[in-house]
C-alpha positions in Angstrom: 2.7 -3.5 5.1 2.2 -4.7 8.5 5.5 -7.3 7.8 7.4 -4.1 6.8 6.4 -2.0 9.9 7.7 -5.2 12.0 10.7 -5.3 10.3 11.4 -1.6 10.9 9.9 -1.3 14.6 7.3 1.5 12.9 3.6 1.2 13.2 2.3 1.3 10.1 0.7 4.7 10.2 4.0 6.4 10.2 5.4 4.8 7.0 4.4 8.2 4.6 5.6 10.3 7.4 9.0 8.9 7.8 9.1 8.0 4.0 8.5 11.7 3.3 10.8 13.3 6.1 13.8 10.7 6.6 14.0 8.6 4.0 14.0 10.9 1.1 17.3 12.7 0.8 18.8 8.8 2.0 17.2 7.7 -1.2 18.6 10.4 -3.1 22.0 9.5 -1.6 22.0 5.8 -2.2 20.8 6.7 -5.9 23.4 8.9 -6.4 26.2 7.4 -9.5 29.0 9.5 -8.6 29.6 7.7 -5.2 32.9 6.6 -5.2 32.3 3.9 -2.5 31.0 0.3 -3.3 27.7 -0.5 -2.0 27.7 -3.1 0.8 24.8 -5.4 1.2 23.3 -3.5 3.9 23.3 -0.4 1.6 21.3 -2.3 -0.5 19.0 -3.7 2.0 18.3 -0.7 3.2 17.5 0.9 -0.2 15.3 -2.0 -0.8 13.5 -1.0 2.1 13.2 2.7 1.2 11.9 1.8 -2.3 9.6 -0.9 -1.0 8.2 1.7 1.5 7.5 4.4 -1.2 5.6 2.0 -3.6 3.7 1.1 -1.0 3.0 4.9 -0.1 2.2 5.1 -3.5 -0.4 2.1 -3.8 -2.0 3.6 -0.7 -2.5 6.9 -2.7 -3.8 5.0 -5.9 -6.5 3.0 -3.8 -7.5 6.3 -1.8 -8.2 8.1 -5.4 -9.6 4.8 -7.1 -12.6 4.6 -3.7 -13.3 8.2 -4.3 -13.7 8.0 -8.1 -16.1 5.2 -7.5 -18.1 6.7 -5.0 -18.4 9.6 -7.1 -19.5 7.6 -10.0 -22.1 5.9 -7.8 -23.2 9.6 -6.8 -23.8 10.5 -10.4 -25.1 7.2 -11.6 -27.9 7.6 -9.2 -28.7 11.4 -9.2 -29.0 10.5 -13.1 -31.4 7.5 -12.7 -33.7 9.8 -10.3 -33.4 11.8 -12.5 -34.8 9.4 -15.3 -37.8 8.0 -13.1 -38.9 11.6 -12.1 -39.1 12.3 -16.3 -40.6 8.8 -16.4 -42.9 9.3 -14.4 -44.3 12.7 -15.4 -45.1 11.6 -18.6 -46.7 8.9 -17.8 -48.8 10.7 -15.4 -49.3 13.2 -18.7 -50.2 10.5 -20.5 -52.4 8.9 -17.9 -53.7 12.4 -17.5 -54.8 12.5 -21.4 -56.5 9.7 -21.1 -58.7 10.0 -18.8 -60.1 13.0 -19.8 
């Protein structure tokens, strides 16, 4: 990502941005099969880019949901195994209880 920023003076906070503002309807454009023009190899470069820059976007996404899926699991995972010891340990202390008597 950093390369990619380089190679496009951006820092690499403004990839989405631009990707979502500028870069959009381009992509749309270059995509487009009625074109009557032939594609140079700069076209292509540059659609390269575009594409490159939205999988990217799109990766970023994917890890942001993946971390918060996880840390919600974690959550749950251990509100359920306090939940466990505080049963365990109530009937145990039931049983300890009985006992004793």
């Amino acid at each position: 990502m950093v390369v990619l920023a380089h190679m496009c003076h951006m820092n690499p906070t403004a990839l989405g941005t631009l990707m979502d503002n500028e870069f959009q309807d381009q992509v749309k454009d270059d995509l487009n099969i009625s074109s009557s023009e032939p594609a140079t190899k700069s076209d292509l470069r540059n659609l390269a880019l575009r594409l490159e820059l939205r999988i990217v976007k799109s990766e970023s996404k994917l890890i942001d949901q993946m971390n918060t899926t996880a840390w919600k699991f974690v959550g749950i995972t251990a509100m359920v195994m306090v939940a466990i010891l505080g049963a365990t340990g109530t009937i145990l202390g039931v049983f300890l209880n009985s006992i004793l008597k």
